[in-house]
C-alpha positions in Angstrom: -16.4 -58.2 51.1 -17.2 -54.8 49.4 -18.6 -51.4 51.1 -21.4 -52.1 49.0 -22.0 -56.0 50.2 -21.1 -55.0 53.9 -23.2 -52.1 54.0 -26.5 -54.3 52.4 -25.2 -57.0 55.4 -25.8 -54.4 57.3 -28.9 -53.9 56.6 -30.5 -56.9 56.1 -28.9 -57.9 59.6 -30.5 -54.7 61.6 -33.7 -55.0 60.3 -33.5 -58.9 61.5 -32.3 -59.2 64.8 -30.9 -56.0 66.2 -28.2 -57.8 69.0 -25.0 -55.6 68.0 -23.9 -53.2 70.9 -24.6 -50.5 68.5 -28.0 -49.3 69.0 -28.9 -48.3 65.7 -31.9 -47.2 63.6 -32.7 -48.8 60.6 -31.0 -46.4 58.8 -27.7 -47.0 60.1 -26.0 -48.2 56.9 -26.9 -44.6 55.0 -25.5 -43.0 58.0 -22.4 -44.5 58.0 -21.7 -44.3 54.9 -21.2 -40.2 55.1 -17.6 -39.3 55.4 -17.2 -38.6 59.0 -19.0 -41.5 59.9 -17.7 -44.3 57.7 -14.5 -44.1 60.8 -17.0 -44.6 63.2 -18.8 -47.1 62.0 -15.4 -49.4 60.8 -14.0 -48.8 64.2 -18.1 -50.1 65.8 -16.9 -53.4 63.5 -14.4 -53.5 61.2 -15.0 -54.9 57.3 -14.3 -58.2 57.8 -16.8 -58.5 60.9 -19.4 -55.6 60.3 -22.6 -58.1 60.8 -21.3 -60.0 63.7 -22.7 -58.9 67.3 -20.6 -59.7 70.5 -22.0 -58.7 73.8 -20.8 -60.2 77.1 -23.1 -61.6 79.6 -22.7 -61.8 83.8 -22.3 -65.3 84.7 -25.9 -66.4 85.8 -27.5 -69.0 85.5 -30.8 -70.6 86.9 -29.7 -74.2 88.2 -29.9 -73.8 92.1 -33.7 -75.3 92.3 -36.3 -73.9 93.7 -34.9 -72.8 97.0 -33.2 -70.2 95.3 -35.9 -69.2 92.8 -38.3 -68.5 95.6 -35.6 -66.7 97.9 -36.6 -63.0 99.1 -34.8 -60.5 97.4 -32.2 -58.8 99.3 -31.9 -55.0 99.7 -28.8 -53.3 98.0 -26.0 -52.5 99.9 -23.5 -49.9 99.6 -19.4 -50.4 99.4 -18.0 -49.0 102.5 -16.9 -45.0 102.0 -19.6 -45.1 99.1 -21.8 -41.8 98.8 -24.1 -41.0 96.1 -22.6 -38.5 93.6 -22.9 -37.3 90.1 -20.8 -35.9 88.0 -20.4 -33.5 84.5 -17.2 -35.6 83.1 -17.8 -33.3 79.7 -14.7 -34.5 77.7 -13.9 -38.0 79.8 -16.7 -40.0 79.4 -19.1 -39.5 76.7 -17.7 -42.4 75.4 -18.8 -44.9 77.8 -17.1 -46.4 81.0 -15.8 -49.4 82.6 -16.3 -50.3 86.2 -13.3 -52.4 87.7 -12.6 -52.8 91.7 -13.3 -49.6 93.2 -12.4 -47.4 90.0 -14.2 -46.2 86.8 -12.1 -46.3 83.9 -14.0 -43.7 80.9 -13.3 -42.3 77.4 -14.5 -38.9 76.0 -14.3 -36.4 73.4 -10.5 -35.0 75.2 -9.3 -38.2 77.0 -9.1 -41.8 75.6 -9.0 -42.7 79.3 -9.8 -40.9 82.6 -9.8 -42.6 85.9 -12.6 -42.2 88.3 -12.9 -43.3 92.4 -16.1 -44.8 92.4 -16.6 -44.5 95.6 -16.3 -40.6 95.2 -16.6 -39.5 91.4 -13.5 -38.0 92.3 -11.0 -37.4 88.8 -7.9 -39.4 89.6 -5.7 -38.8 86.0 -6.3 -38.9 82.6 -4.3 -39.8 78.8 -5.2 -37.2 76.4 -6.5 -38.2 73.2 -4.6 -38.0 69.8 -6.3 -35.6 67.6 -10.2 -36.1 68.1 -11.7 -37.7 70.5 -14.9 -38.5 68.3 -14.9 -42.8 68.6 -17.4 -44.7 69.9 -15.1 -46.9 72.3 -13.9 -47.0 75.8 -11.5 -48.8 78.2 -12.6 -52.2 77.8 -10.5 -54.2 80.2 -8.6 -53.5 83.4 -5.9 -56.6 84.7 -3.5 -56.7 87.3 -3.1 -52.6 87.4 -3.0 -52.2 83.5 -5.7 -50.7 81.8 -6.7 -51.8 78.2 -8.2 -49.1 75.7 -7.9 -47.6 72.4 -6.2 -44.4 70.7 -6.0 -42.7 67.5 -2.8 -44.0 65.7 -2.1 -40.5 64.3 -2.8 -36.9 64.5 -1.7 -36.2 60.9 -4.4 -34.7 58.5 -5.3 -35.9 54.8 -5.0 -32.9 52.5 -9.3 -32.4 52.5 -8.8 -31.5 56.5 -9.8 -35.5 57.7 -7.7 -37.2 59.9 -6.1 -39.9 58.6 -7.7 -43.1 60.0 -5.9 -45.8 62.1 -6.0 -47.4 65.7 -3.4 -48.6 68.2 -4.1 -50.7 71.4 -2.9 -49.0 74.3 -1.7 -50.1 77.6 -1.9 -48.1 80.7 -0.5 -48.4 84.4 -3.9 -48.4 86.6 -2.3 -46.5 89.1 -0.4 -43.5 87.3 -2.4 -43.1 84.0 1.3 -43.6 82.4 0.9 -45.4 78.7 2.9 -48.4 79.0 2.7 -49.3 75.2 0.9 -49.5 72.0 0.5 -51.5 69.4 -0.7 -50.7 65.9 -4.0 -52.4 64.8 -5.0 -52.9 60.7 -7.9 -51.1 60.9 -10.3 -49.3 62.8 -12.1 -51.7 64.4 -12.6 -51.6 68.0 -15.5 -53.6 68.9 -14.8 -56.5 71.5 -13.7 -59.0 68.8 -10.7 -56.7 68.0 -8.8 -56.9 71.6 -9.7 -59.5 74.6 -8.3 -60.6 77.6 -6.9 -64.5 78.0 -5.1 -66.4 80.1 -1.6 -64.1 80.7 -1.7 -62.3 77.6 -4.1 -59.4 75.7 -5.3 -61.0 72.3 -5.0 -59.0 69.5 -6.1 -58.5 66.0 -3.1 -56.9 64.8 -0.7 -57.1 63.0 -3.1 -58.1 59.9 -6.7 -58.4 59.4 -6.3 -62.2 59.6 -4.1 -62.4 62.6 -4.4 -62.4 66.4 -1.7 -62.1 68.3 -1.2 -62.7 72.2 0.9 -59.6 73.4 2.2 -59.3 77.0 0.3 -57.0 79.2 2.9 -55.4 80.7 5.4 -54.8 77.7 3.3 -55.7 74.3 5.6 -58.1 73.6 4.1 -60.8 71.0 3.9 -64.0 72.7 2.7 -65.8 69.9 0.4 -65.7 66.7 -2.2 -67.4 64.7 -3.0 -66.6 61.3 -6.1 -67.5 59.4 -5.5 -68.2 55.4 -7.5 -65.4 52.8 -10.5 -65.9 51.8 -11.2 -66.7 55.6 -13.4 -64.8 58.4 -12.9 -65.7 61.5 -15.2 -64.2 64.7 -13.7 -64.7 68.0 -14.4 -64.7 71.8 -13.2 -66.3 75.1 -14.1 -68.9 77.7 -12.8 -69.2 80.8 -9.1 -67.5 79.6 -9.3 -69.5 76.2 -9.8 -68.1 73.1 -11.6 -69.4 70.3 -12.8 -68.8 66.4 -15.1 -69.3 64.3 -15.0 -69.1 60.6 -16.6 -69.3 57.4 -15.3 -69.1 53.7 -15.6 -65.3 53.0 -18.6 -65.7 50.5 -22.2 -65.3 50.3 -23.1 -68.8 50.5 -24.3 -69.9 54.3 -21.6 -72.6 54.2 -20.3 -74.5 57.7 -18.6 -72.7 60.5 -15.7 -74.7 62.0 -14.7 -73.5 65.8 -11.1 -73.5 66.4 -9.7 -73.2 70.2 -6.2 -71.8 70.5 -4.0 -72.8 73.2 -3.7 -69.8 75.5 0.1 -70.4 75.8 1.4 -71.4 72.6 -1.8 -69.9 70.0 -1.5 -74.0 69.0 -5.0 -74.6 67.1 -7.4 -77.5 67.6 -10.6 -78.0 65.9 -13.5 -78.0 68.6 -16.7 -79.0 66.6 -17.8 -78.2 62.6 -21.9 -76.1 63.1 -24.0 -76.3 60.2 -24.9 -73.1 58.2 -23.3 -69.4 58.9 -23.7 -69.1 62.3 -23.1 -65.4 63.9 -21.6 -65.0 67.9 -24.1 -62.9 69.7 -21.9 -63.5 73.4 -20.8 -65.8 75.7 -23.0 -67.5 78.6 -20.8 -68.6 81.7 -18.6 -71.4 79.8 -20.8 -71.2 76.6 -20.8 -69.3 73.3 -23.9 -68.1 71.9 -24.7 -68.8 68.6 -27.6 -67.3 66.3 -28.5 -68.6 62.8 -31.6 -67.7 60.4 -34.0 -70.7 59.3 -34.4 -68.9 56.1 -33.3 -65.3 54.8 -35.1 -62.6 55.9 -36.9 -64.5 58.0 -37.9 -64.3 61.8 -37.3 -67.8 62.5 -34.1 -68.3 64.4 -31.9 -70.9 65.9 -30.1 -70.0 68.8 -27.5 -72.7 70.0 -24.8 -72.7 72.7 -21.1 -74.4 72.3 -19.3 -75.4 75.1 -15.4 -75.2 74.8 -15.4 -79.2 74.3 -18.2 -79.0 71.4 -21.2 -79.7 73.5 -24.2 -78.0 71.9 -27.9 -77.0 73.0 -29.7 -75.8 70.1 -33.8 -74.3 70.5 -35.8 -72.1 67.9 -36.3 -68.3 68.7 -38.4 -66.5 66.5 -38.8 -62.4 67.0 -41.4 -61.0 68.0 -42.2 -57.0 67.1 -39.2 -54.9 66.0 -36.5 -55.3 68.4 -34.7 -52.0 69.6 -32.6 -54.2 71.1 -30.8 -57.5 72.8 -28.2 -58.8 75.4 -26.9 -62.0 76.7 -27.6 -61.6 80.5 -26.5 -64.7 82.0 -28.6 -67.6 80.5 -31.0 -65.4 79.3 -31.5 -63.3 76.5 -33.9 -60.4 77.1 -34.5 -58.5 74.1 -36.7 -55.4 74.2 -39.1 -54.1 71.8 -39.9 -50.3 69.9 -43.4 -51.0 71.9 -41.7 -51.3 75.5 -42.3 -55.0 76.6 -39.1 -56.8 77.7 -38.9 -60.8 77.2 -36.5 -63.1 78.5 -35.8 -66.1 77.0 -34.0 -68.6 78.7 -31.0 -70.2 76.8 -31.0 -73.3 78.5 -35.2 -74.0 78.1 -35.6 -72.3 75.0 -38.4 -71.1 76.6 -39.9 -67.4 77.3 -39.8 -66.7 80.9 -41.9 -63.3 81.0 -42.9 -60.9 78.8 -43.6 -57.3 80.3 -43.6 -53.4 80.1 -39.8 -52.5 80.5 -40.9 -49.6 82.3 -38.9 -46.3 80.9 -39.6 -44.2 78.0 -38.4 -45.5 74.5 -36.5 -43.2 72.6 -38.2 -42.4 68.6 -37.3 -45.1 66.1 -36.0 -42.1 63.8 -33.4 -41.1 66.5 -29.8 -41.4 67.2 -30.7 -42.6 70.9 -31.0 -45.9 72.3 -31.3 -47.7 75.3 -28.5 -49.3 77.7 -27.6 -52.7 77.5 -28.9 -54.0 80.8 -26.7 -55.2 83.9 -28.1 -57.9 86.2 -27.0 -58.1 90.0 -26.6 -61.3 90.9 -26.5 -60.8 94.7 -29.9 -59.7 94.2 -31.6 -60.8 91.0 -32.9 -57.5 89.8 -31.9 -57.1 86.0 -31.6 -52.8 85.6 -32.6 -50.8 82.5 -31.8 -47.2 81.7 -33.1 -45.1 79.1 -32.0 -42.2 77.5 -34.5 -40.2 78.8 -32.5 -40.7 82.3 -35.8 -43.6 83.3 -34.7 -46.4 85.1 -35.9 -49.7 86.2 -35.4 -52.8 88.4 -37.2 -56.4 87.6 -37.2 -59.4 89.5 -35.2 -61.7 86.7 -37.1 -64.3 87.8 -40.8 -62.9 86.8 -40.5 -60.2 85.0 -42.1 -58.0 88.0 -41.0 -54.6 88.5 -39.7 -53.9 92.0 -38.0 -51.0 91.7 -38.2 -47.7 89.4 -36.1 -44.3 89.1 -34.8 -41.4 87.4 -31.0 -40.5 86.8 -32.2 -37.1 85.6 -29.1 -37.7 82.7 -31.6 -37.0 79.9 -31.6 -34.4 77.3 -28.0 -34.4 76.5 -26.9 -32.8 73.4 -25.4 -34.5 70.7 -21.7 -33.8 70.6 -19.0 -35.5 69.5 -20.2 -39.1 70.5 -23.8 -38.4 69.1 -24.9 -41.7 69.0 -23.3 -43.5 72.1 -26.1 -45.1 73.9 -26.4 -44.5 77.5 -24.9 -46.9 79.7 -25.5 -48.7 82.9 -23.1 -50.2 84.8 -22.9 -51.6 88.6 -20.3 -51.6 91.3 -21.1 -54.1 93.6 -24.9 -52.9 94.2 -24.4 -49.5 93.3 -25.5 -48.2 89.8 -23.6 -46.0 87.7 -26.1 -44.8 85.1 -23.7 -42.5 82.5 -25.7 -40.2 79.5 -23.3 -38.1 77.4 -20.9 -36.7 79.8 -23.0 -36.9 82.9 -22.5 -39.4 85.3 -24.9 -40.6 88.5 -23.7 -43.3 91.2 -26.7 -44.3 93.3 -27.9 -47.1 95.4 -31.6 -47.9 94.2 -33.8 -49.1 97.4 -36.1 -52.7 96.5 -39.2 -53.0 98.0 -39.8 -55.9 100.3 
């Protein structure tokens, strides 16, 4: 595909359904087309997989009956030796974070990782970047004490003063902040398609644009890999430690997508189902991909359809309503929120929509570089949590829509710098929420009405 077909892909995709992890004007293709931000934008998704959006949802679901839907809510609770702290990480986390166990795990404009106690906000260690520390990534995985990220493969300089571009995947001991290994991707891409946890091994897309290897998480020994023939592009995502892909002729007609699963162990393939049309991966639900294809092009008329890892489908219409600034997988739902404020949820299992109401913080301007936080749902308590980048935050009941809880971070008005257009970010450790904007970082327990 050329810069020119990618970045009209780009577009067209945008300005349809807005579900990328990006959150991004409509603008974003003449942004990124500007020298320093072409990097950025290849490492947000890569050539071959520019228009595909991957989020990951909680596992949630709403099968327990009645009992359960009409259950009180319960009050948060804190982790024991928790105390509410905030913290200006400036250079370790204005790249976003990662909460695993007890620890935050962050990237920023001078460290590609830095290790946080949640409990305390306390800095534990940190791996200094190579060269700039100007991506849009993070740690994206922590496993038996290694921590998963990305780094700059080089600190040379083209002869125009640019760094040269290139990635590596980088494994680091949990406990020390000693780098383990690296291995050398194709390109910059560094969304969640381009590295992902299975069953005893990190997949890879390296060492070709058309290859995934499984790499050992201890050494980066390859274990095995699978290799997809040209002319092929192949999205992928994981269920339950398996990984799967699913491809389509590289072309411009919406031809079939055939779902491959790879055995975790060996990288054997195995057809799993043939889905009419070009379908795009917008997450995972529990043990289910989610799927997303247009009616017509341009249109608003969608088809969203979830695959099992044996081929079992569920397919219902979804049609978008208002300009979406944006949408996330949370469990079996889908709540997308609009430039106008009102948050829906629409169930994936229904195809119904639940509620529809005011997501209660401030929405940034259309024209800006700001967006919201993809929100995090607690499933101890079934509040779903927003953040905007105002530093407004929210609680509503997932199960009606009604808002039982509001407050304020105070993480607004952060200035640009290096990692201008990283969203805030919400996060939760156990009940606790960790609402990051720029480099500032608030834990806090937020009280629920009864």
């Amino acid at each position: 595909m050329t810069t020119e077909q990618v970045e009209q892909k780009v577009r067209e995709t945008l300005r349809a359904v807005a579900l990328d992890r990006v959150r991004a004007p409509g603008d974003l293709a003449e942004t990124v087309v500007r020298r320093r931000s072409r990097r950025r934008f290849s490492q947000a998704g890569g050539a071959a997989v520019a228009v595909a959006a991957i989020t990951v949802g909680a596992v949630f679901g709403f099968g327990g009956g009645a009992a359960e839907r009409d259950r009180p809510l319960r009050p948060a609770a804190s982790p024991q030796g928790w105390k509410p702290w905030q913290s200006d990480a400036r250079g370790a986390a204005e790249r976003g974070c990662l909460v695993a166990g007890s620890a935050l795990y962050c990237g920023g404009s001078k460290y590609d990782t830095a290790k946080f106690d949640a409990n305390t906000g306390e800095r534990l260690w940190t791996v200094k970047v190579n060269r700039e520390g100007d991506g849009i990534d993070h740690p994206f995985a922590v496993r038996d004490g290694v921590v998963f990220a990305y780094r700059n493969h080089t600190a040379d300089k083209e002869p125009n003063g640019d760094y040269f571009g290139g990635t590596d995947l980088m494994a680091v001991d949990a406990d020390t902040g000693k780098v383990l290994w690296t291995a050398e991707m194709p390109q910059d891409d560094r969304t969640d398609q381009a590295a992902m946890l299975i069953d005893g091994a990190v997949l890879a897309n390296t060492p070709s644009l058309r290859t995934m290897s499984a790499l050992d998480p201890r050494t980066g020994e390859e274990k095995w890999r699978h290799t997809w023939d040209k002319g092929i592009v192949c999205q992928r995502t994981v269920l339950s430690g398996v990984p799967y892909l699913l491809c389509n002729q590289e072309s411009e007609k919406l031809d079939d997508t055939d779902i491959f699963r790879l055995d975790p162990a060996t990288g054997n393939a195995e057809k799993v189902v043939t889905m009419p049309g070009r379908q795009q991966l917008v997450g995972t639900s529990g043990d289910r991909m989610v799927l997303i294809a247009a009616k017509s092009v341009g249109g608003k008329d969608l088809r969203l359809t979830t695959v099992s890892g044996s081929g079992k489908q569920s397919s219902h219409a979804y049609r978008i309503e208002g300009e979406p600034a944006n949408s996330d997988i949370v469990g079996d739902l889908l709540i997308s929120v609009s430039w106008q404020g009102k948050a829906s949820a629409y169930s994936l299992t229904t195809g119904k929509t639940l509620w529809t109401v005011p997501v209660g913080v401030k929405m940034p301007e259309k024209d800006t570089m700001a967006g919201l936080a993809a929100p995090v749902l607690s499933t101890g308590q079934w509040v779903v949590y927003f953040a905007g980048p105002a530093g407004d935050l929210s609680g509503l009941d997932v199960r009606t829509g009604e808002q039982i809880w509001r407050g304020h971070a105070g993480t607004g008005n952060q200035k640009p710098g290096p990692a201008f257009w990283n969203p805030p970010q919400l996060l939760l450790y156990e009940d606790v929420l960790v609402a990051r904007n720029g480099s500032t970082i608030i834990s806090l327990l937020p009280g629920i009405k009864d």
